[in-house]
N, C-alpha and C positions, 0 to 999 in steps of 0.2 A: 756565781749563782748555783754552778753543779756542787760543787762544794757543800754550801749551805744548804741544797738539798737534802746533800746526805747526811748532814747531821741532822739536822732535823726528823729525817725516815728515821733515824734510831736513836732519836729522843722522844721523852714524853712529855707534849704541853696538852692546855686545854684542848678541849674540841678537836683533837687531830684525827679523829676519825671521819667528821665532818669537812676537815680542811682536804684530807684526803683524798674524798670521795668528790671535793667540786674542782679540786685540781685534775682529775683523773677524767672526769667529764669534759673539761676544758680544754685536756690535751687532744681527746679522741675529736671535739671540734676543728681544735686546730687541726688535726691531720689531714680532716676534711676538707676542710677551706686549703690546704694546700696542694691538696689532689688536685682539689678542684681547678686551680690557680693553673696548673704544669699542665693538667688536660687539655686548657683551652689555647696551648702556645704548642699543640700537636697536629697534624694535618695527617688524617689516617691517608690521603694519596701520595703522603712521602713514604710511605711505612715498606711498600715492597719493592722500593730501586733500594732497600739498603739493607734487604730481608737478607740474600746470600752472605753478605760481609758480616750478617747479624748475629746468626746460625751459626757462621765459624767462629766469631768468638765468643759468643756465647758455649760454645762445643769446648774452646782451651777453657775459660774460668771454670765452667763447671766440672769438667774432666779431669782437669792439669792444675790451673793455676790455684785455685781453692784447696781443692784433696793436699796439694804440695803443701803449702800455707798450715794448712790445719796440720797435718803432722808433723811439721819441723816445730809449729809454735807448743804444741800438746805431749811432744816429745819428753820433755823431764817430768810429765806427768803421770800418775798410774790411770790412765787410760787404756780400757781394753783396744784392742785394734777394732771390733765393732762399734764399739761408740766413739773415736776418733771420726770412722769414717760417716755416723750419723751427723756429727757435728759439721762433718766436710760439707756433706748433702745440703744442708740444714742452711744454705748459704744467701737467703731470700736479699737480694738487691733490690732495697726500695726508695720512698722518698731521698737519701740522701745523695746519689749519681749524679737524677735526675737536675736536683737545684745546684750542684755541681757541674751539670753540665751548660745550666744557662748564665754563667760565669763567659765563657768564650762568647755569647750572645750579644753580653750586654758591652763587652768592651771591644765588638763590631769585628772580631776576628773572620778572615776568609774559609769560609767549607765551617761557620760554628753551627748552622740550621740541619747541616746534611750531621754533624757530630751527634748534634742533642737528639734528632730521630732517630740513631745510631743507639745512640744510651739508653732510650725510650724503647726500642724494641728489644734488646738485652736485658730489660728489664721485666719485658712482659714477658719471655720466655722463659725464665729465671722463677717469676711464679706463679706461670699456668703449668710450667713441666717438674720443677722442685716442689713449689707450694703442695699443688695437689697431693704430691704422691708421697710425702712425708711417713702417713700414716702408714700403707703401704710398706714405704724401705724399715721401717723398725720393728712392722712386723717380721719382714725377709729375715733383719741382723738380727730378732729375738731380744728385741729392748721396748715393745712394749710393756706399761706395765697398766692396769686398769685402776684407777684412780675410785677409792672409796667414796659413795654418794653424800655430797653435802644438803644442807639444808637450805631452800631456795630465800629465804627470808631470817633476819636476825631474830635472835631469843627474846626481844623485848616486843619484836611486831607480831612474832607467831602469839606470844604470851595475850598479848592484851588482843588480836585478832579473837582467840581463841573462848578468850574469858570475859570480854568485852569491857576491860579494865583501861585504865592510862598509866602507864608511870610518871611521874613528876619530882622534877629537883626543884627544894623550897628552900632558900636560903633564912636563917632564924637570925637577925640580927639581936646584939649584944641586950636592946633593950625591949625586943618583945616580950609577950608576957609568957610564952613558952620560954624562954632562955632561962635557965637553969632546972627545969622541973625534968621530972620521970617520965616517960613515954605513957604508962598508967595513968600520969593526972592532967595528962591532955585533955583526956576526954573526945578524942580523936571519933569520928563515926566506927561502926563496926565492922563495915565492909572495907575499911582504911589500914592498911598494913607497912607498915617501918622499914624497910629491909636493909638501908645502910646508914651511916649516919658518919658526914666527915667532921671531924672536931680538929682544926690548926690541921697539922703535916698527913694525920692517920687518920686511919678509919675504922669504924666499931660496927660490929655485926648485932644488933639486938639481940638476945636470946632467952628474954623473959626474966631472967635472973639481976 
């Protein structure tokens, strides 16, 4: 299925901007519905008999074992030592531990409730003290960079928002009465304009001529 993801992100079918956009929707749900799921198998009154042991390792990952990780892995790369060590920071532990850690749960292992609030709080420390301060640390290393303003809406919604127009894809079968004439002896309304025209594999730009 990853696989075929990826072919698909960089191939071109129909409507894959469309497919896109409702796969993209569909995942941010599911992330939700997953949160949601792991949140309710939490007991915030287990959360601080395992806040010391939680602290400490959250202290070696983010400290030690990450930083370490990240530069032995980014080593054969022309990576500055500043952005190595953004990437080290950059270390956000999330959904994945978590449903990892309710593996020991479900096959009834000893000490797997005191694990998984264990994981659960390494996790929230991970990105209320990383998360946040992302912005922060690239400012320090001098890797920000400011991101050119985009446009909030696509060219075809600002267009016809603006003009109060529609676009529309008409398919001309073989044996309409348009099929083979000139754009001219349509007779098309006035306020009605052509702008692409797909014929078999290609595509034709009108240009009056």
């Amino acid at each position: 299925v990853y696989i075929a993801g990826l072919i698909l992100g960089n191939s071109s079918f129909v409507r894959k901007k469309s497919v896109i956009h409702f796969h993209d929707g569909l995942s941010w749900l599911m992330q939700i519905v997953v949160f949601l799921m792991l949140g309710l198998q939490v007991f915030p009154s287990r959360l601080p008999e395992v806040a010391g042991t939680g602290l400490l390792l959250s202290a070696v990952l983010i400290f030690l074992a990450r930083p370490l990780s990240v530069f032995l892995v980014l080593w054969p790369f022309r990576f500055s030592r500043q952005e190595k060590t953004l990437v080290a920071w950059v270390g956000l532990r999330g959904v994945a531990p978590i449903v990892l850690a309710t593996f020991p749960l479900l096959a009834g292992l000893p000490e797997a409730e005191t694990l998984f609030h264990l994981i659960f709080f390494v996790v929230l420390v991970s990105v209320l003290l990383q998360g946040s301060s992302i912005p922060a640390i690239a400012r320090l290393l001098r890797l920000n960079v400011d991101l050119p303003a985009s446009s909030r809406v696509s060219l075809p919604d600002e267009f016809t928002e603006r003009y109060g127009g529609e676009l529309e894809e008409i398919f001309i079968p073989d044996t309409a009465p348009a099929a083979g004439k000139r754009i001219v002896d349509l007779n098309l309304p006035a306020e009605a304009l052509v702008v692409l025209v797909k014929r078999g594999p290609g595509f034709i730009i009108p240009r009056g001529d």
